[in-house]
Structure formats: C-alpha cells, structure tokens
DRENDO-1510 file (C-alpha; in Angstrom, 1 decimal, always signed):
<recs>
REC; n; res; u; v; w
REC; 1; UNK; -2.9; +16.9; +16.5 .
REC; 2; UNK; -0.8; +13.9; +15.8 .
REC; 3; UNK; +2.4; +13.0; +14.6 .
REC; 4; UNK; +3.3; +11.8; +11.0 .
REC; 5; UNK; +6.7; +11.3; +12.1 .
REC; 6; UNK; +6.0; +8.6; +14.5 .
REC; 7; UNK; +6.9; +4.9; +13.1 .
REC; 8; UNK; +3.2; +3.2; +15.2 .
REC; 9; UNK; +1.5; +5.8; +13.8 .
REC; 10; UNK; +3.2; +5.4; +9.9 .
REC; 11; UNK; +2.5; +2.2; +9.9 .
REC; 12; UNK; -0.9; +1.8; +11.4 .
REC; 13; UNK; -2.2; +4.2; +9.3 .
REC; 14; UNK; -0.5; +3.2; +5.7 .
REC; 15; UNK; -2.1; -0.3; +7.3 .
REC; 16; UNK; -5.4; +0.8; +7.7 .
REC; 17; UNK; -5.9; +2.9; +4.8 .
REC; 18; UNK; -4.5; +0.2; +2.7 .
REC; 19; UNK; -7.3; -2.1; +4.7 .
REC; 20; UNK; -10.3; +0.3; +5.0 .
REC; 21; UNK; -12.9; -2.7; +6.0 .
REC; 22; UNK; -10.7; -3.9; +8.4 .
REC; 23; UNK; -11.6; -4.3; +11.9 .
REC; 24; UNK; -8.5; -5.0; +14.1 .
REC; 25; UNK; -7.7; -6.0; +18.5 .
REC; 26; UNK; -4.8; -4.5; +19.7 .
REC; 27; UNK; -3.0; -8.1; +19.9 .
REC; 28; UNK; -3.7; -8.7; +15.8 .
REC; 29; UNK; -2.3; -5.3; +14.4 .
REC; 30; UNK; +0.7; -5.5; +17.2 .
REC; 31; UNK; +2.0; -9.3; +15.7 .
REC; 32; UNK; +0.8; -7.9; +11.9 .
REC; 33; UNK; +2.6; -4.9; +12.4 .
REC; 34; UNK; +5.3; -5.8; +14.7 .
REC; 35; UNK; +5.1; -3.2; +17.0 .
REC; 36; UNK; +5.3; -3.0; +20.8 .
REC; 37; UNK; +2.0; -3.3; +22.4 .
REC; 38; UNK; +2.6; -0.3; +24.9 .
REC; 39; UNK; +3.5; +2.0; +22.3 .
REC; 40; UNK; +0.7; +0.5; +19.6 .
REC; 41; UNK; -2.1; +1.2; +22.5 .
REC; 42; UNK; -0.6; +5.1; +23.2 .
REC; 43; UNK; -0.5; +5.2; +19.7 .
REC; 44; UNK; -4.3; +3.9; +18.5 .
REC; 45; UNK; -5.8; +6.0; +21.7 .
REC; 46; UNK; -4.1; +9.1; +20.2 .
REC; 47; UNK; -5.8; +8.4; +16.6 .
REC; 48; UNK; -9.1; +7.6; +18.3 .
REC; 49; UNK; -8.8; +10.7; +20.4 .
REC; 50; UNK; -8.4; +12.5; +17.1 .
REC; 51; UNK; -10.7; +11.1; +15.2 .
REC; 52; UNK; -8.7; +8.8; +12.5 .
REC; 53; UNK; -9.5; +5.7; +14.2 .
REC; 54; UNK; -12.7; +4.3; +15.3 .
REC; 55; UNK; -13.0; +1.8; +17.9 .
REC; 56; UNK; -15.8; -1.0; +18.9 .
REC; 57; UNK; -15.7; -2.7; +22.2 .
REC; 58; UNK; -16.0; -6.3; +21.9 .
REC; 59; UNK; -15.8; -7.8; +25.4 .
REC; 60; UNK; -13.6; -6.2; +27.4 .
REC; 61; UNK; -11.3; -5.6; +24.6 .
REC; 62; UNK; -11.7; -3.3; +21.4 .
REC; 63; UNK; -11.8; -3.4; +17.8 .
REC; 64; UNK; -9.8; -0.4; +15.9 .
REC; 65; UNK; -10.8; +0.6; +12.6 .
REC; 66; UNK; -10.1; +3.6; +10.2 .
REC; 67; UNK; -12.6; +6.6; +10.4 .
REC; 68; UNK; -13.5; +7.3; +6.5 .
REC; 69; UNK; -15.7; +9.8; +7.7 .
REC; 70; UNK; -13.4; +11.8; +8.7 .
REC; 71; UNK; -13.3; +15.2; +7.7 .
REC; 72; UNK; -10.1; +14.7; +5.8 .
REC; 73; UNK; -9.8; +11.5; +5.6 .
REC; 74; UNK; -8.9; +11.3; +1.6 .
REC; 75; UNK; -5.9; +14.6; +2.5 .
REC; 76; UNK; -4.5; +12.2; +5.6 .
REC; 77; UNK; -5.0; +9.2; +3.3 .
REC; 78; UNK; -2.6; +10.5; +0.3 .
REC; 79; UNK; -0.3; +12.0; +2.3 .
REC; 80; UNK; +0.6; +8.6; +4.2 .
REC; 81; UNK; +0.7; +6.5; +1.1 .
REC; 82; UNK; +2.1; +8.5; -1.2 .
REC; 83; UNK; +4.9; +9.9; +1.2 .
REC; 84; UNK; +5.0; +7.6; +3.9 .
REC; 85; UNK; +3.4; +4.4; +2.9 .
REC; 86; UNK; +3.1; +1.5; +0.3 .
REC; 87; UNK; +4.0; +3.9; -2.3 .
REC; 88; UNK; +7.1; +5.5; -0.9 .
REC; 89; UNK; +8.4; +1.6; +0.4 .
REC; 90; UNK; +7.5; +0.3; -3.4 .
REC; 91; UNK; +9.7; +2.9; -4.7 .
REC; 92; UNK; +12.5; +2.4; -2.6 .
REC; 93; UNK; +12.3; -1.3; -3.3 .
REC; 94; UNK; +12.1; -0.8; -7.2 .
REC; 95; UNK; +15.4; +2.3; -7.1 .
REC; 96; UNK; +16.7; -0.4; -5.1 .
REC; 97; UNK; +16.5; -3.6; -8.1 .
REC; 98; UNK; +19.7; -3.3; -10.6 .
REC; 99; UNK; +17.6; -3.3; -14.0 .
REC; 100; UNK; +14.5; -1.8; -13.6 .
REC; 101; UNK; +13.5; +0.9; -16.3 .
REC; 102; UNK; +10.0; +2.1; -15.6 .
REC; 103; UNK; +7.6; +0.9; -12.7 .
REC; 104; UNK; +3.6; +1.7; -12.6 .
REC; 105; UNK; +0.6; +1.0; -10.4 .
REC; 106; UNK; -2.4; +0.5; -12.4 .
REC; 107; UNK; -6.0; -1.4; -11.8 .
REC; 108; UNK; -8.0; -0.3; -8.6 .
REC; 109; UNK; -5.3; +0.8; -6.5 .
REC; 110; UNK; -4.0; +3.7; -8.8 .
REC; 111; UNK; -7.8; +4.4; -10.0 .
REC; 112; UNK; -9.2; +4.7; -5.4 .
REC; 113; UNK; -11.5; +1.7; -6.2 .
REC; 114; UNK; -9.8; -0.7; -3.9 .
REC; 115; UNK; -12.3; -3.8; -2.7 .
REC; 116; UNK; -11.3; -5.6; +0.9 .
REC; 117; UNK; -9.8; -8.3; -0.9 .
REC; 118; UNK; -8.5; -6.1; -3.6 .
REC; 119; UNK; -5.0; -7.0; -4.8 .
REC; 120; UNK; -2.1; -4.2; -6.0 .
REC; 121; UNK; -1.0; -4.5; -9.7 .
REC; 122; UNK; +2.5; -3.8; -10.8 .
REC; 123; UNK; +3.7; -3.2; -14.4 .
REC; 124; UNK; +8.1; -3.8; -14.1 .
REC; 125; UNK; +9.2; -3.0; -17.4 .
REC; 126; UNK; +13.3; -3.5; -18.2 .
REC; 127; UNK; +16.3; -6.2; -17.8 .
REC; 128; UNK; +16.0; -7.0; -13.4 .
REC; 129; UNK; +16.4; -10.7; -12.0 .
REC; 130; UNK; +12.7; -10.9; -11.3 .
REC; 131; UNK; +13.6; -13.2; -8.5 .
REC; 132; UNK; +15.3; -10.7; -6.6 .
REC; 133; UNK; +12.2; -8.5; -7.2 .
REC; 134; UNK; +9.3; -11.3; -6.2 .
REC; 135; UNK; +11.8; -12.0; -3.3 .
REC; 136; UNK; +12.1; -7.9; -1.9 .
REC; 137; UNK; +8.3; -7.2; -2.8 .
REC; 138; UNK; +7.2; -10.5; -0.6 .
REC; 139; UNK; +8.4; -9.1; +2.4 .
REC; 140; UNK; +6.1; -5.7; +1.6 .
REC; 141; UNK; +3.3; -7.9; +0.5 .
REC; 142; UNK; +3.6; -9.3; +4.1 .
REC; 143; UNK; +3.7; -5.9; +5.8 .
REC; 144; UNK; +0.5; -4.8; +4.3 .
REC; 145; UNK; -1.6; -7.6; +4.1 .
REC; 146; UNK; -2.3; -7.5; +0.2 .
REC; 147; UNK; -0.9; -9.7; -2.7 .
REC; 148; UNK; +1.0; -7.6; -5.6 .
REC; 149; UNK; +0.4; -8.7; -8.5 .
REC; 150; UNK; +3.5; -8.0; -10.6 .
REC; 151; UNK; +3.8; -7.7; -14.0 .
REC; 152; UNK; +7.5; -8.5; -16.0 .
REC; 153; UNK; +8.4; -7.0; -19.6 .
REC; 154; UNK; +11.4; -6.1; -20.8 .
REC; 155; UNK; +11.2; -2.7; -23.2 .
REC; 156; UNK; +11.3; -4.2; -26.2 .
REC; 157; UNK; +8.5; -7.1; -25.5 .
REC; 158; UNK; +6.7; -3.5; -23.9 .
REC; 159; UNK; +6.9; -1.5; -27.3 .
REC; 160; UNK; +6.0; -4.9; -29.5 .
REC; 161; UNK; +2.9; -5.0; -27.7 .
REC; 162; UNK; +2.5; -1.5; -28.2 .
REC; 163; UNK; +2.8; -1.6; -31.5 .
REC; 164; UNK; +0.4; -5.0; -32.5 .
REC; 165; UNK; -2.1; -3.1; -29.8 .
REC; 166; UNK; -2.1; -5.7; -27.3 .
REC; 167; UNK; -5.7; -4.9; -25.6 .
REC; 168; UNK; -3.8; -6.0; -22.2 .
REC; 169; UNK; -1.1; -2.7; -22.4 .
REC; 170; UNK; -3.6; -0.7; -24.1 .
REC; 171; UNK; -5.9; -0.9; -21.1 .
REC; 172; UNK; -3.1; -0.5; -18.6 .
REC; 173; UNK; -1.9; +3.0; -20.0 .
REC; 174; UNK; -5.8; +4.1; -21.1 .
REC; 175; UNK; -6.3; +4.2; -17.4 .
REC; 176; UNK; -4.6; +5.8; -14.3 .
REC; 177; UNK; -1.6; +4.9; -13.6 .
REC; 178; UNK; +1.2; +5.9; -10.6 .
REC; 179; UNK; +4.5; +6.0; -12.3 .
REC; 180; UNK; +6.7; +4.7; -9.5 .
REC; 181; UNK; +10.1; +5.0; -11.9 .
REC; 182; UNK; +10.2; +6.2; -15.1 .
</recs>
C-alpha cells in the first residue's frame, strides 16, 4: 500500500486525476510537476506496482497514465482532491484573499463530467482585488494543467441577479456546486 503523505505521490495523483486522458514520460510530468526525477521514478513504479498507474512502453521509455479501472479508483480519486489536491490548494488560496465572502466550483468539475480539455469554473463572490486573485490562482492553473475560469460578483450585484432571475446564477446554484468558502 502507498503513501498519501508523500509530496511525488500528492501531486502526481491530484495531477492525473485532474488529467484522466493524459498519457505522460517520466521527463514531462518531472518539468510539469517539478519534481526530482529519482524520486518521480520510485514514486510512479510504486503506483504502477499498485495498480493506480498504468504504464505503456514507447521505445525504451514509458508512458504513465492513471488506472480508472481501478477497483477504487473514484474512493482514491476524492480523497486526493478534496483533501489533498486542487480543492484543498483552491481553498487555501481563496482563505488566503482579504475580501472574499463565498467561493463555489460549479459546471463539470463539481458535477464528475470533466472532458480532456475541460476547464474549472469558479463563482468569487464579495469585495477582493481580483488581481491579487487572477494573479495567486495562475500559479495553480500552472500546476495542474487546466485554465480556471473565474467568476467576480460582489454580494449585492450576486443577490440583484438573484432576484431579476438571471438564467446565468440560476443555472449555477440549480446544479452541483462545491462550496469552497461560505
């Protein structure tokens, strides 16, 4: 059994499971990820060996991918995003913004219909610099590979648009949502 605790293993997995289609060489997910090679290789052969990660030889090097068929692949695949991944680093970020009243993921992220080339939407409601927010989520966008589509209202423009039924917001909180701050 592996580790959760490990940092390779955090972020190759919040990685993968953000990137399902992906197929990655050792050399790519070291320079996406920033990770030492040696520890990256211990790390993927570890996963493989258990079954999270799949891996296709391509020459004499190998492509690593995630394992959906895993037997509990959905369990490992909350787990690591909610606690460990995108979602825990988004709400760090967000506590982390003077201003910000109530933060939700919504569209195919928060309802498990991601695509490949699926981006992440964020609804920021409240009175934050939204430069010093496009500026801290950037750097996480980077990390992961996938645009976030952010969202700015303050409360009041929020409840206006609540109230004249704005098919936009009404659609947003019809749906799933993950409240990030509230």
């Amino acid at each position: 059994m592996f580790s959760l605790k490990s940092e390779v293993a955090q972020k190759v997995l919040n990685y993968f499971f953000l990137n399902p289609h992906e197929s990655l060489y050792i050399n790519e997910l070291s320079r996406k990820l920033s990770l030492d090679k040696r520890n990256l290789i211990k790390k993927l052969r570890e996963l493989e060996k258990e079954g999270l990660l799949i891996s296709q030889p391509r020459g004499n090097l190998k492509l690593y991918s995630i394992n959906n068929r895993f037997p509990l692949y959905k369990e490992y695949r909350n787990i690591v995003l909610k606690t460990l991944g995108f979602e825990e680093k988004l709400k760090k970020i967000l506590k982390g913004i003077p201003g910000i009243e109530q933060a939700y993921i919504y569209g195919s992220y928060a309802e498990n219909k991601m695509e490949a080339h699926s981006d992440i939407d964020l609804l920021v409601i409240g009175s934050h610099r939204i430069v010093v927010l496009q500026k801290n989520i950037s750097q996480l966008q980077q990390e992961l590979d996938r645009e976030i589509n952010v969202v700015n209202m303050d409360s009041k423009e929020l409840l206006k648009r609540r109230k004249h039924k704005d098919p936009f917001i009404l659609n947003i909180f019809k749906k799933k949502l993950i409240e990030l701050i509230k």
